[in-house]
C-alpha positions as CSV (number, residue, x, y, z in Angstrom):
1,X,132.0,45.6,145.8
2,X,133.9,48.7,146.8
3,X,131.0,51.4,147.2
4,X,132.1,54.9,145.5
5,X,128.0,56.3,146.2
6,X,125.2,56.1,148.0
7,X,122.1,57.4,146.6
8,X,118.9,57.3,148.4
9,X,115.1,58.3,147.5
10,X,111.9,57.4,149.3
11,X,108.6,57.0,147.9
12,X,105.7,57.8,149.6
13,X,102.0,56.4,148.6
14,X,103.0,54.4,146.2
15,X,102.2,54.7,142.3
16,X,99.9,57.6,143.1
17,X,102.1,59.7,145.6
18,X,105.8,61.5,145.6
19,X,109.2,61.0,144.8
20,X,111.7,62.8,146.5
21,X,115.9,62.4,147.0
22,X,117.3,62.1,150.0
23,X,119.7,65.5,148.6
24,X,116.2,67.4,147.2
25,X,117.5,67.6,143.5
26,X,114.5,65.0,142.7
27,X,111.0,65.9,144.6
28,X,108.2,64.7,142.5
29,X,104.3,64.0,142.3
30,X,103.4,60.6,140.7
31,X,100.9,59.5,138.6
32,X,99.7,56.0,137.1
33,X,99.2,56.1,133.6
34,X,95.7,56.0,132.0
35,X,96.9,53.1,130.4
36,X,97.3,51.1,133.4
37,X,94.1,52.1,134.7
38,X,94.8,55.8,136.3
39,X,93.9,59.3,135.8
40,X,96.7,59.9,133.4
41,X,97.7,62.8,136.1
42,X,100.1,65.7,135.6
43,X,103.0,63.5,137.9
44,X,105.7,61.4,136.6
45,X,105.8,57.1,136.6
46,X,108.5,54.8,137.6
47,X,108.6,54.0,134.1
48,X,109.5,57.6,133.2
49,X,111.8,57.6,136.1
50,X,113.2,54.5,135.3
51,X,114.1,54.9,131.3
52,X,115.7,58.8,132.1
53,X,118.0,57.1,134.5
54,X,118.4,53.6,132.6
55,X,119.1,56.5,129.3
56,X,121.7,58.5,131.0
57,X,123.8,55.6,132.4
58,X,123.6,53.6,129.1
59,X,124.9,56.8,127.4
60,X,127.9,57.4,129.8
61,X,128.7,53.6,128.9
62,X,128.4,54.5,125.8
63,X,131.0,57.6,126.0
64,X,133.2,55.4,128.3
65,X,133.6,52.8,125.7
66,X,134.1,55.3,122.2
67,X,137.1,56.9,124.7
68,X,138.8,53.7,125.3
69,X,137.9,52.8,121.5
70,X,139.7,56.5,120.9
71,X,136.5,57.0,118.6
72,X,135.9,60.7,117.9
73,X,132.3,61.9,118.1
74,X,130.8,65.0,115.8
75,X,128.6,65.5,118.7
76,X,126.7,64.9,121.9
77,X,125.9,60.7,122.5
78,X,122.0,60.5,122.6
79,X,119.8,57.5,124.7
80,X,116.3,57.4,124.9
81,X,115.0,55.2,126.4
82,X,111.5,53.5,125.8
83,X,110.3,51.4,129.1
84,X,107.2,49.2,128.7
85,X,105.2,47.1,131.6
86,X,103.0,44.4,130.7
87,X,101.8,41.5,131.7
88,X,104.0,37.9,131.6
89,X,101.3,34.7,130.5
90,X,101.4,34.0,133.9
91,X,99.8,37.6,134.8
92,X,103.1,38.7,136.7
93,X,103.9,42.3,135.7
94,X,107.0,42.7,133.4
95,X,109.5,45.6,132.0
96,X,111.3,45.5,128.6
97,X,113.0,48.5,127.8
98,X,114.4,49.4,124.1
99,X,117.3,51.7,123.9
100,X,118.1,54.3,120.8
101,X,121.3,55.4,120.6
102,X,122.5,58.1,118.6
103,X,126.8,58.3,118.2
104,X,127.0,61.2,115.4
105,X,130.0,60.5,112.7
106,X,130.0,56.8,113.8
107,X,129.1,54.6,111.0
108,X,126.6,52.1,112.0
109,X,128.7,49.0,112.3
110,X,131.4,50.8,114.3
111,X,128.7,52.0,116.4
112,X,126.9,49.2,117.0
113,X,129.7,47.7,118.5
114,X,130.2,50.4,120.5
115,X,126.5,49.5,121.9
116,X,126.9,45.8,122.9
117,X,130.2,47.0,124.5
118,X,128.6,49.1,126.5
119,X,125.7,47.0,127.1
120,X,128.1,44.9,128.8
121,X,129.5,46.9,131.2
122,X,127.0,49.6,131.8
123,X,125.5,49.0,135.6
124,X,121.7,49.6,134.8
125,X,122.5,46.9,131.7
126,X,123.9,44.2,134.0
127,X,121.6,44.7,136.8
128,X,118.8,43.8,134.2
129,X,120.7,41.5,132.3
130,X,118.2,38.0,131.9
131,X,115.8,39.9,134.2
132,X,113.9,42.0,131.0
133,X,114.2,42.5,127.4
134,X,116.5,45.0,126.1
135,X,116.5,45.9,122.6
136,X,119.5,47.8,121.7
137,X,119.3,50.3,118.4
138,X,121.6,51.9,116.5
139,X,119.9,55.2,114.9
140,X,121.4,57.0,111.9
141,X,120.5,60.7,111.8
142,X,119.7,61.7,108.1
């Protein structure tokens, strides 16, 4: 692999302590979710952290691909990003994500195209590719 960045963040105390880049742009408390047995606290999740960064890669994919596709937008590409953890049958702790995209004036079989082209060659896709469940969704604004 030719490198083209290095980014670097360390995590101090775990689930329950702070976040911070090695640059500063990212310096934040944590917090575990009630739902996984924590105080619900005012701090962000890797979850959190993990679906803004899985959203924002998957939609510059997604932009990549509608260029080389010459397809003209009516507006900004849109990702969220909904990351769950569970638990496998075997009690191993698991992530599936699902990803909404929004491509305004793409018609939904164009754009869904778009998305499993860009699920192909966006990194966060293939560095999760047979490792967790992606659902990919193709949302029409009304």
């Amino acid at each position: 692999m030719k490198k083209l960045y290095d980014a670097t963040s360390t995590a101090v105390g775990g689930r329950n302590g702070h976040v911070k880049s090695e640059d500063g742009p990212i310096d934040l408390n944590l917090s575990v979710p009630k739902g996984m047995g924590g105080d619900g606290g005012d701090g962000t999740n890797p979850e959190q952290l993990f679906g803004s960064a899985y959203a924002a890669c998957f939609g510059g994919a997604l932009g990549l691909i509608a260029s080389k596709h010459n397809v003209e937008l009516d507006g900004e590409i849109e990702v969220s990003a909904t990351i769950s953890i569970g638990k496998t049958k075997d009690g191993d702790l698991q992530l599936a994500a699902i990803l909404d995209c929004v491509l305004p004036g793409v018609d939904t079989k164009k754009g869904e195209e778009l998305i499993n082209e860009a699920h192909e060659v966006c990194p966060f896709s293939r560095a999760t590719r047979d490792n967790i469940n992606v659902t990919l969704n193709m949302m029409v604004l009304e």
